[in-house]
C-alpha positions in Angstrom: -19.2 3.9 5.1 -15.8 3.4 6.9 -13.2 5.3 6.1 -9.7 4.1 4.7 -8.1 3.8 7.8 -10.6 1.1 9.5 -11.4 -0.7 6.3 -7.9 -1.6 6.2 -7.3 -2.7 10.1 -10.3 -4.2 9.8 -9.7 -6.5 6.6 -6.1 -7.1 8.5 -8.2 -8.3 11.6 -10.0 -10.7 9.6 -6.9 -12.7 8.5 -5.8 -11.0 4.9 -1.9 -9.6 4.6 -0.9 -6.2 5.3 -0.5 -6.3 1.4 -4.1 -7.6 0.5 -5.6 -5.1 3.3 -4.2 -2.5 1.5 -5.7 -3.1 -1.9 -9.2 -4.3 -1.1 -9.4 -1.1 1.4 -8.1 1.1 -1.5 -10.1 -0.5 -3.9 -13.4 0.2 -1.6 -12.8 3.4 -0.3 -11.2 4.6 -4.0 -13.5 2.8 -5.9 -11.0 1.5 -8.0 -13.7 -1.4 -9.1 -10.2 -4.0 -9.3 -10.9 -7.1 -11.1 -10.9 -10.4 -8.7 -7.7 -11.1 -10.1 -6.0 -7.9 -9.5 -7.3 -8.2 -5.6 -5.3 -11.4 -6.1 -2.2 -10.0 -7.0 -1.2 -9.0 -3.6 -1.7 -12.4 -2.0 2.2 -12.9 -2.2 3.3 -9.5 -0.7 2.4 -9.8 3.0 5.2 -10.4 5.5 7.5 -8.5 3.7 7.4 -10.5 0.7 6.3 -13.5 0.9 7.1 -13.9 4.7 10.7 -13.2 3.9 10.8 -10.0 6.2 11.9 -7.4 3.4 9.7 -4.5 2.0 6.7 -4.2 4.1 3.9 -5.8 2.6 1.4 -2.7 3.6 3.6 -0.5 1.2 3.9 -3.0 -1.4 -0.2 -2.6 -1.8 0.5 0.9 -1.9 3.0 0.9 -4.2 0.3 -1.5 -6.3 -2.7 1.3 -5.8 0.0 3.9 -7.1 0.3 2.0 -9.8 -3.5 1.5 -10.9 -3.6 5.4 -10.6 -0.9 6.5 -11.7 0.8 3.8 -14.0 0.5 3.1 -17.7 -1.1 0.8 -19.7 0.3 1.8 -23.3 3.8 2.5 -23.8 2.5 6.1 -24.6 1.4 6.5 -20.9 2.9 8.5 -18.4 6.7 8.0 -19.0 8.5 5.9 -16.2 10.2 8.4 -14.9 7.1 10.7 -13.3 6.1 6.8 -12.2 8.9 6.0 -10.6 9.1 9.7 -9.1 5.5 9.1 -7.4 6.7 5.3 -6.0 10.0 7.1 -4.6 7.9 10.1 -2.8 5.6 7.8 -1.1 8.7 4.9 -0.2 10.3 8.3 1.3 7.2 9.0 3.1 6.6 5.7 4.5 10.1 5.3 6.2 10.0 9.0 7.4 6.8 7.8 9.0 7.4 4.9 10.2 11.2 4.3 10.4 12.2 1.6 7.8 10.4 0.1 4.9 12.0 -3.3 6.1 8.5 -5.4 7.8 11.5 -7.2 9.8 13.2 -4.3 11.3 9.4 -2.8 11.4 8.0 -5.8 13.7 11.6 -5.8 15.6 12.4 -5.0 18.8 13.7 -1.2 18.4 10.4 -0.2 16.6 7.8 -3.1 17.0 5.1 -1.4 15.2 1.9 -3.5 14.8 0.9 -4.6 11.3 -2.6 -3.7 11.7 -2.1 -0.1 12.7 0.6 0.2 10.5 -1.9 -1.2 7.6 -4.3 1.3 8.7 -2.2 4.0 8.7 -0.3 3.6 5.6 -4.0 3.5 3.6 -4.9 6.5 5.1 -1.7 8.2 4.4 -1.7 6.8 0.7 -5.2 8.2 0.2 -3.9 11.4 1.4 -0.6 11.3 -1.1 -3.2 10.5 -3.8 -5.0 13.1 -2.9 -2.4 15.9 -2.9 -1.1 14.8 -5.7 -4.2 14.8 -7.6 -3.9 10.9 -8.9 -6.5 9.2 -9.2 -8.0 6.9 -11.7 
């Protein structure tokens, strides 16, 4: 079995969005078991939203996985707060890591990092945040 990392570089080498790598290598290596439709859900997110350059598309996914772990589904749930908490530690994470959370300034000149290994990185280091935190589904 691959691990998180690879799954996700190599789903990116195939042709999905930093956004969609994310997810389907979460949901293999987490066995999240998401829906077809949930896998669909980050079709829209790659490039920085929609192609637009903004958030990175690779934390996007992760801030979808955080959400199947860690979210709610009934208004009783986890209140928003701790949520929001969790979303904030990992954004903080991410741009300590990698510089920005902007894929524009990401795949720019001053920091050019490449999608793929950013992809794979940013899985691997999700799993490990899930991990330490103790989320999981």
């Amino acid at each position: 079995m691959e691990d998180i990392k690879t799954m996700a570089e190599h789903f990116h080498s195939e042709g999905f969005s930093c956004a969609e790598s994310m997810v389907r290598a979460c949901n293999n290596c987490l066995n999240l078991h998401l829906s077809d439709d949930a896998l669909r859900m980050a079709s829209g997110l790659g490039g920085g939203l929609g192609g637009s350059g903004c958030v990175c598309g690779a934390l996007n996914g992760a801030c979808l996985i955080i959400g199947v772990v860690a979210g709610r589904k009934e208004l009783t749930d986890r209140p928003k707060p701790e949520i929001y908490k969790d979303i904030r530690e990992f954004q903080q994470l991410f741009t300590k890591t990698f510089g920005s959370t902007c894929c524009h300034v990401l795949k720019g000149p001053e920091l050019h990092v490449a999608c793929e290994t950013l992809t794979g990185n940013t899985a691997a280091m999700l799993e490990k945040f899930l991990r330490e935190k103790g989320l999981k589904k």
